[in-house]
DRENTINU-598908 format. One record per residue (C-alpha): residue in one letter; x, y, z. Coordinates in steps of 0.02 Angstrom, whole numbers, plus 50000, padded with zeros to 5 digits. Each point is the difference from the previous one (the first is absolute). Example, Ala and Ser with C-alpha at 12.3 -4.5 7.8 and 13.67 -1.06 7.14 Angstrom:
<sites>
 rodo     X     Y     Z
    a 50615 49775 50390
    s 50069 50172 49967
</sites>
This chain:
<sites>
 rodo     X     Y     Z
    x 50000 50000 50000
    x 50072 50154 49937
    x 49956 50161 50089
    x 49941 50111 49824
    x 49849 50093 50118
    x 49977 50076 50151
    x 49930 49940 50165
    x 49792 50036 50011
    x 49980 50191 50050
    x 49905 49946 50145
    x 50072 50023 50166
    x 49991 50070 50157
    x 50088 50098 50108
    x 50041 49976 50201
    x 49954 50149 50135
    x 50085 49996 50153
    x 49957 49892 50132
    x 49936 50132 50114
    x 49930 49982 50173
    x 49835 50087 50022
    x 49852 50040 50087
    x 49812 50027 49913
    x 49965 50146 50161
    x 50002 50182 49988
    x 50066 50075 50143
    x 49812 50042 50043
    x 49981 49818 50021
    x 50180 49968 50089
    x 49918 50024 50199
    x 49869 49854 49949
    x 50154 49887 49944
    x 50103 50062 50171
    x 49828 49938 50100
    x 49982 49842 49925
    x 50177 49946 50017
    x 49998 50047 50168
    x 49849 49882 50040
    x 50078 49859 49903
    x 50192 50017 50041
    x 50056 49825 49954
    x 50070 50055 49861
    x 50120 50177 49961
    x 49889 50134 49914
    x 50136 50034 49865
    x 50008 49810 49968
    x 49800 49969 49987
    x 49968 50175 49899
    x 50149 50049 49918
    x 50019 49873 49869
    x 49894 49942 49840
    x 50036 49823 49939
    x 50002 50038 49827
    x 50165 49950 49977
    x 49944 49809 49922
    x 49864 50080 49894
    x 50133 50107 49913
    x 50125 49841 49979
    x 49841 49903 49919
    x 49974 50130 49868
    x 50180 50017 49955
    x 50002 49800 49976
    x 49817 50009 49892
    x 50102 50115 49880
    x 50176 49898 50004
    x 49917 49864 49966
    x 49901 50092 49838
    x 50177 50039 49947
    x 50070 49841 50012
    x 49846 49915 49926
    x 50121 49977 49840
    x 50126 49893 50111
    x 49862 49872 50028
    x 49889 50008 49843
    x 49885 50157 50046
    x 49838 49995 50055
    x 49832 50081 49954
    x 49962 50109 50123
    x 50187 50098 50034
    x 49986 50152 49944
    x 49842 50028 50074
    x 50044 49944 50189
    x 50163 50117 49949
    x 49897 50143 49984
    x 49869 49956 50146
    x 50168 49975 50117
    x 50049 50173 49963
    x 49842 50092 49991
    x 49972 49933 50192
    x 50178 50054 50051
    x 49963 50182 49948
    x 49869 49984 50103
    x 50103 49925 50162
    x 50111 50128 49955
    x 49892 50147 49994
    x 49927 49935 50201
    x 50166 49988 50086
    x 50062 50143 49913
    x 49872 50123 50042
    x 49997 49910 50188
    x 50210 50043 49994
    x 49984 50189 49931
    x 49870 50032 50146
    x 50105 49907 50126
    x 50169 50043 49992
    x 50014 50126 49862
    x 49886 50137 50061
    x 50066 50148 49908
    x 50181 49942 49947
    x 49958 49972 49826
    x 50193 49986 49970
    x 50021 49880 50134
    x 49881 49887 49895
    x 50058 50021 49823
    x 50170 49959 50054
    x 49953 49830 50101
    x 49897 49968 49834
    x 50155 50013 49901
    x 50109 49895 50112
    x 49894 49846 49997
    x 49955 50025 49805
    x 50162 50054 49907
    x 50138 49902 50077
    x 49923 49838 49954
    x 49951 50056 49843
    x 50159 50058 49931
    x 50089 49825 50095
    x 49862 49897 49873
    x 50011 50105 49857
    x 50199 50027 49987
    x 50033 49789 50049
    x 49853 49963 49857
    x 50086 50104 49867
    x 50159 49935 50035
    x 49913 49811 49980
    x 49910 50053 49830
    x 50197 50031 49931
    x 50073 49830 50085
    x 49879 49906 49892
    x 50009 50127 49862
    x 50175 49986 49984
    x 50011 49786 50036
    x 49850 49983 49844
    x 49863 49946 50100
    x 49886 50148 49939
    x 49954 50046 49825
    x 50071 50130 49886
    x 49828 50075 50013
    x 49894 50056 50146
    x 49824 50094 50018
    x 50033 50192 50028
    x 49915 50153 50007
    x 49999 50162 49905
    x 49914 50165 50006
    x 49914 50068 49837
    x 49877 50134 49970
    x 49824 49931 49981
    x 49875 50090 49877
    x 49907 50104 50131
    x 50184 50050 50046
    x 50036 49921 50131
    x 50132 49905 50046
    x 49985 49823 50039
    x 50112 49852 50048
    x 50001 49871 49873
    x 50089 49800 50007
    x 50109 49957 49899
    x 50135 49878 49947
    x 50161 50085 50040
    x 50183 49930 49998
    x 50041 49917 50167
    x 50147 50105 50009
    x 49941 50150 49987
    x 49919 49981 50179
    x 50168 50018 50093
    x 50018 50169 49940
    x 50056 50104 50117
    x 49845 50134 49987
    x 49880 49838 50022
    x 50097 49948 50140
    x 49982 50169 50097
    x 49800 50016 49945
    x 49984 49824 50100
    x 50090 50054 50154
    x 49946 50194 50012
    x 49861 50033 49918
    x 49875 49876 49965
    x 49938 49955 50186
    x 49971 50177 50030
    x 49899 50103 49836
    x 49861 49989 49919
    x 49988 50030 49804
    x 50177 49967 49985
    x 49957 49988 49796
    x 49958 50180 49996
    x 50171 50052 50068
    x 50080 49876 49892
    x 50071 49929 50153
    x 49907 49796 49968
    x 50143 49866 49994
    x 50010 49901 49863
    x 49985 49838 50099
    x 49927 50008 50195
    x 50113 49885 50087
    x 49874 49969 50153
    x 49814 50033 49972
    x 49970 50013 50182
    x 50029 50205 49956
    x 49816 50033 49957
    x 49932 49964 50176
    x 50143 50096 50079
    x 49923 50156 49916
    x 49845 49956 50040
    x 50053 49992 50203
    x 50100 50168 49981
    x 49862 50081 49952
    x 49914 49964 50137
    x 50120 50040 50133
    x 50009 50147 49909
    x 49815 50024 49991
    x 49969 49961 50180
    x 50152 50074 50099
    x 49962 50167 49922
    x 49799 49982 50065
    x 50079 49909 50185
    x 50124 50163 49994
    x 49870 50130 49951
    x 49870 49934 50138
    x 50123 49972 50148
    x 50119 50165 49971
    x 49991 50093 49835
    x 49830 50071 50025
    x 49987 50034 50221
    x 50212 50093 49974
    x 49916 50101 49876
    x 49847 50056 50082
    x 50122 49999 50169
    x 49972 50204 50010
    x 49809 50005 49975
    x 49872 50032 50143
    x 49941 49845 50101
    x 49847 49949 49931
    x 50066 50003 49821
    x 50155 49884 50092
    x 49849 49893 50081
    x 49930 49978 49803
    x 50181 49954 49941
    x 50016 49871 50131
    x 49842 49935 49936
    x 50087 49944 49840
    x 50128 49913 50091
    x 49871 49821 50022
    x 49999 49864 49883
    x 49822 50045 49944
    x 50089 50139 49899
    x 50139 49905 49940
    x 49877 49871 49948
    x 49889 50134 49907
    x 50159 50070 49903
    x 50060 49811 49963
    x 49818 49976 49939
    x 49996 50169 49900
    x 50167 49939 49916
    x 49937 49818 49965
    x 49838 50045 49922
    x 50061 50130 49893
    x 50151 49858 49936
    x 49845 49868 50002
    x 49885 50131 49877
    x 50150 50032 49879
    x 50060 49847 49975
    x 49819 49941 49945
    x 50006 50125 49864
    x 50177 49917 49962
    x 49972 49910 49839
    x 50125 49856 50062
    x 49991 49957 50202
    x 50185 49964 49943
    x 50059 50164 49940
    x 49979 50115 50157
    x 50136 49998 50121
    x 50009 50027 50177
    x 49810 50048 49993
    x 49943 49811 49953
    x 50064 49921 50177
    x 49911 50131 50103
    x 49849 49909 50052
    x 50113 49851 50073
    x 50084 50120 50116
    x 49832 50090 50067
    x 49960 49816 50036
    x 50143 49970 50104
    x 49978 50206 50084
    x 49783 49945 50033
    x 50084 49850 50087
    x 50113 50091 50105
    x 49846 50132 50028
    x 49865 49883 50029
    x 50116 49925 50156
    x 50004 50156 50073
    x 49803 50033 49998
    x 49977 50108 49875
    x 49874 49870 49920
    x 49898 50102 49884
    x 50131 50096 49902
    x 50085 49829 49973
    x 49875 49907 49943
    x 49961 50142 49863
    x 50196 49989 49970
    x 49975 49840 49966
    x 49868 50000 49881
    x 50100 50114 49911
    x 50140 49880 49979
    x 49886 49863 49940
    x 49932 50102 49861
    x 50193 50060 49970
    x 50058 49796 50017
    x 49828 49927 49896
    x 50045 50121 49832
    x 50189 49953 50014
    x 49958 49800 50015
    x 49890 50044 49849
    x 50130 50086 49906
    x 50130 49852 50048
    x 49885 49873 49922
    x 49979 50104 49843
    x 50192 49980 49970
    x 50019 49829 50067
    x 49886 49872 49951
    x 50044 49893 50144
    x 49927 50124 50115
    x 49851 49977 50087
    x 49943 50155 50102
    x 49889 49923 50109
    x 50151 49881 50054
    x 50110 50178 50027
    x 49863 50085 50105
    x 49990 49855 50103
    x 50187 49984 50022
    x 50047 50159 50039
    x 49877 50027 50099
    x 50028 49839 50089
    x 50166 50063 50049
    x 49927 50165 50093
    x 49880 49919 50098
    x 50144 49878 50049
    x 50111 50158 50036
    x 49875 50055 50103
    x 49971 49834 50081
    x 50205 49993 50075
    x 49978 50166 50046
    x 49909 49953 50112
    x 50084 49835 50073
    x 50142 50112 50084
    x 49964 49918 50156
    x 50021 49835 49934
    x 50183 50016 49921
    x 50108 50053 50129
    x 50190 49917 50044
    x 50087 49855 49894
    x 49840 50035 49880
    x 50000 50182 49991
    x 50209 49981 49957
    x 49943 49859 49862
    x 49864 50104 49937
    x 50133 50159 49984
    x 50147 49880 49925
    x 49860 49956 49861
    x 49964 50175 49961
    x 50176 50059 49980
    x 50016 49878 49853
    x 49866 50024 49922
    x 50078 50179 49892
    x 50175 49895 49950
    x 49912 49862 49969
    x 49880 50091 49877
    x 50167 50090 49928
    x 50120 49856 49980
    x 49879 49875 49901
    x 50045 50066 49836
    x 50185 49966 50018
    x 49975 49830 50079
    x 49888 50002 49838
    x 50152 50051 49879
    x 50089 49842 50099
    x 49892 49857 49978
    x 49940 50036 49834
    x 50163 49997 49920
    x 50084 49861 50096
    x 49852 49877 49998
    x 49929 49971 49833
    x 49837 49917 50014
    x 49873 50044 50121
    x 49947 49887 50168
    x 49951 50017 50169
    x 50153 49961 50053
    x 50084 50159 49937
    x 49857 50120 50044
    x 50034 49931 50206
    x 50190 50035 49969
    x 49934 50180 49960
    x 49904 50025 50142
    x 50140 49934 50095
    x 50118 50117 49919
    x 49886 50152 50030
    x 49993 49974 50179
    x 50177 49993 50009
    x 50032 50148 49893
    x 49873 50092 50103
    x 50053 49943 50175
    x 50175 50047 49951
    x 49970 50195 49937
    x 49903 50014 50202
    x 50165 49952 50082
    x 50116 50085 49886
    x 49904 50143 49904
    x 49849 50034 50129
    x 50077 49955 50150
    x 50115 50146 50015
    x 49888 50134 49956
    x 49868 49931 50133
    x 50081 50101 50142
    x 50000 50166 49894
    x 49810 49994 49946
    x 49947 49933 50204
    x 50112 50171 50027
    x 49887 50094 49888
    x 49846 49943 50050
    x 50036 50018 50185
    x 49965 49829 50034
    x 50086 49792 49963
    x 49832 49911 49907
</sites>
């Protein structure tokens, strides 16, 4: 097998394990009294911690193994559980996200964007720089083609310009512009074609979801910042009662209104989209309000959540109904149903913190760190099996899994392990 294609653009992308609490600080006393009446256990051990940390290793592993359905023959259903698996982690990611911003980033916008970056980027450029250098090895010892599927920008008729696949020569991918495109630029901008800035060849397709995350730590630490200290140190010098209004905006009902305004304007514009595929950042919207309505509905704001969330369903129902239109192995009942599976079950171990606590809570956690490596690595154990094993079996796609693991186990001790102190120094606090 002869790697002449790239891996399936599916794929999802880790958040940080984070610690956190559904309760506002309005709610906080209520927590205080019930611990107190049932002190068998430490408060910040029963309400501290989420156990989503297996949830997020089981949707990395539903889209390995869609990517190495080639190893073992394929199978009929990949691409869609691919696509379910990361539609449910932007909406994991969205919940502990929002429950981190208003729990340990109140107001230090920086703070956040920086710990974002440490846990994204380091990995990203580990994978990205070891899978180039594998793409050459085999290059160079004849195992791949003369040939390999590329992409070019042209202008389309309506002026636009457009990325387009092509056959290109294998070579030319090892350019040295192509090279720097993969590391620097593609896992951060959007419409990359426009600038003229789109490699060539994308050495790790895991880039599209990156964008799609750092737009919404973007999105969201700029609200989190706005509520918590841009908009009370500006109004700092009015008279009281307008300072009594500003507090007012500090609560989560207003953060969830602005989240909603954002979402439903996204939701309305990418239904006049003539492709659900062709809209950006906008298109994912709806799965993060689902993850924010979680988050909300926890801490009793009930209402506005559930019409959050009935905004994300009509956002989620017209994009499984644009997916299907494209792939004809779609069924958007079958995507409703699985996404939405996953936020009810993100809801449901949200609320079992009181069940996880000691040897499972650090089980639970070791899970959850692997779960962004393991999602980033797959395509180079990909590159490996593919060209050193030349017909397909079982047998090969369990030595991938294996090797995944390993791969991903490996960057936590040596890539992840020694920035862990810097971001717990950032945050304030060791997750």
């Amino acid at each position: 097998m002869k790697i002449a294609m790239q891996t399936s653009p599916s794929g999802l992308v880790d958040d940080t394990q984070l610690d956190s609490i559904t309760n506002t600080s309005s709610l906080e006393s209520s927590d205080a009294a019930r611990a107190q009446a049932k002190p068998s256990r430490p408060v910040s051990e029963v309400s501290m911690y989420k156990p989503h940390g297996t949830l997020r290793l089981f949707l990395a592993l539903m889209v390995v193994d869609a990517h190495f359905a080639p190893l073992r023959g394929g199978t009929p259903l990949t691409s869609e559980q691919s696509t379910i698996a990361v539609m449910v982690f932007f909406v994991l990611s969205a919940y502990i996200i929002t429950t981190a911003l208003a729990r340990f980033y109140r107001g230090q916008l920086g703070n956040f964007l920086v710990n974002r970056a440490l846990r994204l980027f380091p990995t990203y450029f580990a994978v990205v720089i070891v899978t180039i250098g594998l793409y050459y090895l085999f290059f160079s010892l004849g195992f791949m083609s003369e040939y390999i599927t590329g992409s070019v920008t042209e202008m389309a008729d309506n002026g636009r310009a457009v990325v387009m696949f092509k056959i290109i020569p294998t070579k030319d991918i090892f350019s040295f512009t192509n090279i720097a495109e993969n590391i620097f630029v593609v896992p951060v901008l959007y419409s990359l074609e426009k600038l003229g800035l789109y490699p060539i060849h994308v050495f790790l397709r895991a880039f599209w979801s990156l964008k799609v995350e750092i737009v919404y730590y973007l999105g969201a630490g700029l609200i989190a910042w706005g509520i918590y200290s841009g908009i009370p140190k500006i109004c700092a010098s009015r008279n009281g009662l307008l300072r009594d209004r500003i507090a007012l905006m500090q609560t989560p009902m207003i953060s969830l209104a602005m989240f909603l305004t954002v979402a439903s304007v996204g939701t309305l514009l990418s239904w006049m989209a003539v492709d659900a595929h062709s809209f950006g950042p906008f298109r994912y919207l709806p799965y993060f309000l689902a993850g924010v309505c979680i988050y909300f509905y926890e801490c009793g704001y009930r209402v506005a959540s559930l019409a959050g969330l009935a905004v994300s369903f009509l956002g989620i129902l017209h994009e499984a109904q644009g997916l299907a239109s494209i792939h004809t192995d779609y069924e958007p009942w079958r995507l409703v149903v699985g996404i939405w599976g996953g936020g009810v079950a993100i809801w449901a171990l949200s609320r079992c913190n009181n069940l996880v606590v000691g040897k499972w809570k650090y089980f639970d956690k070791k899970m959850g760190d692997l779960s962004y490596p393991v999602y980033l690595v797959n395509p180079l154990v990909l590159i490996i099996c593919a060209n050193l094993f030349q017909t397909p079996n079982f047998g090969v796609w369990v030595l991938a899994i294996a090797m995944t693991g390993l791969l991903a186990a490996s960057n936590n001790r040596y890539v992840e392990g020694y920035l862990k102190r810097f971001r717990d120094q950032i945050r304030g606090t060791s997750l």
